[in-house]
C-alpha positions in Angstrom: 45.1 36.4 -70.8 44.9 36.6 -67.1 43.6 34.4 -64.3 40.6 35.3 -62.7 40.4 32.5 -59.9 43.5 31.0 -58.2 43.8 27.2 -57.7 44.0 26.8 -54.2 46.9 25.1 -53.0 44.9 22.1 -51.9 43.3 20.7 -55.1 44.6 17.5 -55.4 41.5 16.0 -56.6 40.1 14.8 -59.8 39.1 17.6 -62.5 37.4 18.8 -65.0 38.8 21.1 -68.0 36.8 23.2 -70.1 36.7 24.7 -73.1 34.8 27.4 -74.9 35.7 29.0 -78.1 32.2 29.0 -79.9 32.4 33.1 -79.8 34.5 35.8 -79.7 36.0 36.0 -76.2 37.1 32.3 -75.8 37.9 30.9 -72.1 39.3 27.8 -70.1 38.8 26.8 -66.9 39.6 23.8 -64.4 37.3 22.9 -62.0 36.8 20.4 -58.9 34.7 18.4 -56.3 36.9 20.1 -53.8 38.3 23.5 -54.7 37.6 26.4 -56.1 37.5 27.0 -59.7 39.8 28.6 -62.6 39.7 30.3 -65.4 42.1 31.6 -68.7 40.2 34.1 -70.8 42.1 34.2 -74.4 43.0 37.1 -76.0 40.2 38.2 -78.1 42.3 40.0 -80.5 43.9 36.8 -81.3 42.7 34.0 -83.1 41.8 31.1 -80.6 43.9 29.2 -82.9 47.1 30.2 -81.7 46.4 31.1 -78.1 44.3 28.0 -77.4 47.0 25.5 -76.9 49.8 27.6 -75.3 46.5 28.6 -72.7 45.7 25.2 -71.9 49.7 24.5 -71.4 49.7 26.6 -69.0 46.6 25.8 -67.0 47.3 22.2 -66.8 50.8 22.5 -65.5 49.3 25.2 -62.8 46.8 22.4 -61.8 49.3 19.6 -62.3 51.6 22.0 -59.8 49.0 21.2 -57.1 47.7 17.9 -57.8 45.5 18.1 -60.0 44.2 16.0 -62.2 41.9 15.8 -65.2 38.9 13.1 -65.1 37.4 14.5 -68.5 37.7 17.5 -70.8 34.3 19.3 -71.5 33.6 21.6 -74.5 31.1 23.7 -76.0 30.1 22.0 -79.0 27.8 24.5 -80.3 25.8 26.3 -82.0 28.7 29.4 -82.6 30.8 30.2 -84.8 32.0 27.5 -87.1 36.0 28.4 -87.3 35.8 28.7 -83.5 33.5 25.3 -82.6 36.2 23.3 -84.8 39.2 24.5 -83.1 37.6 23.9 -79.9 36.3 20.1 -80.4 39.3 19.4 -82.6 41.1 20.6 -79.4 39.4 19.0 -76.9 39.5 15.3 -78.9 43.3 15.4 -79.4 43.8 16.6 -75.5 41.1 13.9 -74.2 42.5 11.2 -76.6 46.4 12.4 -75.3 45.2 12.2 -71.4 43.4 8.9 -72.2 40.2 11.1 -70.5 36.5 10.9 -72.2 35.4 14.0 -73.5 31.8 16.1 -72.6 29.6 17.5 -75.3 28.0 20.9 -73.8 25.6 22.6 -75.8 26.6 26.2 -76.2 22.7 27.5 -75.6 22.4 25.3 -72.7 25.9 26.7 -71.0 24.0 30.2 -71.7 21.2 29.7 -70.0 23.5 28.8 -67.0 24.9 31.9 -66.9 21.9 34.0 -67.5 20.9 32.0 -64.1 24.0 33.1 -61.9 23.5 36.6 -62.7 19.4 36.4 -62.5 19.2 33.7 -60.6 15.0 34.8 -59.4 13.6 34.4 -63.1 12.7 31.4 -64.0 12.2 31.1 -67.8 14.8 32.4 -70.8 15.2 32.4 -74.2 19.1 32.9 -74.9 20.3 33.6 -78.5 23.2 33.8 -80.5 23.8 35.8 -83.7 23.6 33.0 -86.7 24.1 36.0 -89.6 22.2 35.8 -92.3 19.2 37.4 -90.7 19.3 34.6 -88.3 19.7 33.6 -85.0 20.5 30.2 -82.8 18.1 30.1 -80.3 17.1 27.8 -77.0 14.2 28.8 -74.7 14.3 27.3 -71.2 12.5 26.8 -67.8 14.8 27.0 -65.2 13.4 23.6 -63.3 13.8 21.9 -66.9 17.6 23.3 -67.2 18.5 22.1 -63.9 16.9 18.6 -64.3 18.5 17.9 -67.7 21.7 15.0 -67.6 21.1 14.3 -70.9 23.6 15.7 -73.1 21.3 15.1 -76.3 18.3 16.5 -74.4 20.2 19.9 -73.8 21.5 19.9 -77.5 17.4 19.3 -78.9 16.5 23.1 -77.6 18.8 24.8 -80.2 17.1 26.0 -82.6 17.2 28.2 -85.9 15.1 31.8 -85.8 14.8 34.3 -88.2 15.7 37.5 -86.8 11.7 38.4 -87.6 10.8 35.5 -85.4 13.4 36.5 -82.8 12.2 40.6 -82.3 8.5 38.8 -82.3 9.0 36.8 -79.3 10.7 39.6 -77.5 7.4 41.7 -78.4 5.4 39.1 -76.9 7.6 38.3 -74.0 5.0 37.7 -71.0 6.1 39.2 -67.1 7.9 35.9 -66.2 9.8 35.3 -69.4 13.6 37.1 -69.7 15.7 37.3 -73.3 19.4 37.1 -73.2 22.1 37.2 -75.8 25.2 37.8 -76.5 26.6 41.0 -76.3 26.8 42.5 -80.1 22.9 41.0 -80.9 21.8 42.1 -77.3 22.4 45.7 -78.4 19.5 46.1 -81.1 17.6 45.1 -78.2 16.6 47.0 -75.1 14.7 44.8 -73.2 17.4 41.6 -74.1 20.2 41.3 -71.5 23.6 40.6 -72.8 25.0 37.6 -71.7 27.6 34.7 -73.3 28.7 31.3 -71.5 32.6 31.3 -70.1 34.3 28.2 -70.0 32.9 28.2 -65.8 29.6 28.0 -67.4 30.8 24.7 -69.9 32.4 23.1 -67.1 29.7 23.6 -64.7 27.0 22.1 -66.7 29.9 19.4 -67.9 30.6 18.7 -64.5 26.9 17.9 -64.2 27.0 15.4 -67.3 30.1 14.0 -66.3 28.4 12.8 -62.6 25.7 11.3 -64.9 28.0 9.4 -66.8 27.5 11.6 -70.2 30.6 11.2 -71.6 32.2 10.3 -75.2 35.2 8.9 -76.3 37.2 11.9 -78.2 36.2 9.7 -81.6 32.6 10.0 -81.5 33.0 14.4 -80.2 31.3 16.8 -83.1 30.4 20.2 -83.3 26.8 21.3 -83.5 26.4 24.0 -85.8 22.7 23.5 -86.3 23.2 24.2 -90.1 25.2 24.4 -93.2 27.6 27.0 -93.5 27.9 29.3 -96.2 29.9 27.8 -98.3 28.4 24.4 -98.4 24.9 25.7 -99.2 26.6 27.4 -102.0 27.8 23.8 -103.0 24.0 22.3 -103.0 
């Protein structure tokens, strides 16, 4: 894992960590009102299971080394991978309820948008999806006024949806000149005209910054994960 923003040696202000292990390629960061932001990327050949903690170790004493501290932790909550989402929400509950800090619910599809934005930021309407399996995918389609208006926590989380894969290739078909299609990388490959994008944990704290302002917070007890629908194994059990 490496560092890809320094903490300036000025942050001595109030933060916010995030969290996002709802893929492959989980993240941290630590960001700010007054300095510029942070970020761990975990191993992605390791389970997030055992590099999680000892990466979140490490960031907070770095921040804690300049002053920093945390006002809230924000996590992606989902949809994503199930193993991943409850490592990350059981996580960020223990840390939050630790720190004595509320914790931020961020829809995963929501935090996608977001960075679809800061690479494209002239489009103004995306569907973002992520592979579900099973001939399926989680999907969100947003405008980009709507995104940016949203403080509602629940309101970002209603846009997840679940698409057949057949519903999915048909909206790309149809896509009309101001509509753009993003997902992640592995699902964005079967299609050409889909850019391949998936949120960091910049993107999760920068829309969690957003609810936090707004006062969308939870206590760590009332934190889920959102993953939309059963997994295998419990439909199996139905």
């Amino acid at each position: 894992m490496g560092i890809e923003t320094a903490l300036p040696d000025h942050a001595t202000s109030r933060g916010l960590l995030a969290i996002e292990t709802s893929g492959r390629c989980g993240s941290i960061a630590w960001t700010s009102t007054t300095g510029a932001p942070i970020q761990l990327a975990l191993d992605p050949e390791r389970r997030s299971a055992a590099t999680l903690a000892p990466a979140i170790r490490n960031l907070l004493a770095e921040v804690r080394g300049a002053g920093g501290t945390p006002s809230g932790i924000a996590v992606a909550v989902g949809p994503g991978s199930f193993t991943g989402l409850r490592i990350g929400v059981t996580t960020a509950k223990t840390l939050a309820y630790a720190l004595g800090c509320p914790v931020i619910a961020v829809d995963t599809l929501a935090a996608m948008a977001g960075a679809y934005w800061r690479l494209f930021p002239e489009r103004d309407e995306v569907t973002v999806a992520i592979n579900a399996y099973r001939q399926q995918v989680f999907v969100a389609a947003w405008r980009r006024q709507d995104w940016e208006s949203a403080s509602d926590a629940q309101a970002l989380a209603t846009r997840s949806e679940v698409w057949t894969t057949e519903a999915w290739r048909a909206a790309i078909a149809e896509r009309d000149a101001g509509g753009g299609f993003a997902a992640e990388p592995a699902l964005a490959k079967l299609e050409p005209q889909v850019e391949a994008v998936y949120p960091t944990a910049l993107d999760v704290a920068e829309l969690g910054m957003r609810l936090l302002l707004a006062d969308q917070t939870l206590s760590p007890f009332a934190l889920n994960p959102n993953y939309l629908r059963d997994s295998a194994a419990e439909e199996k059990l139905r």
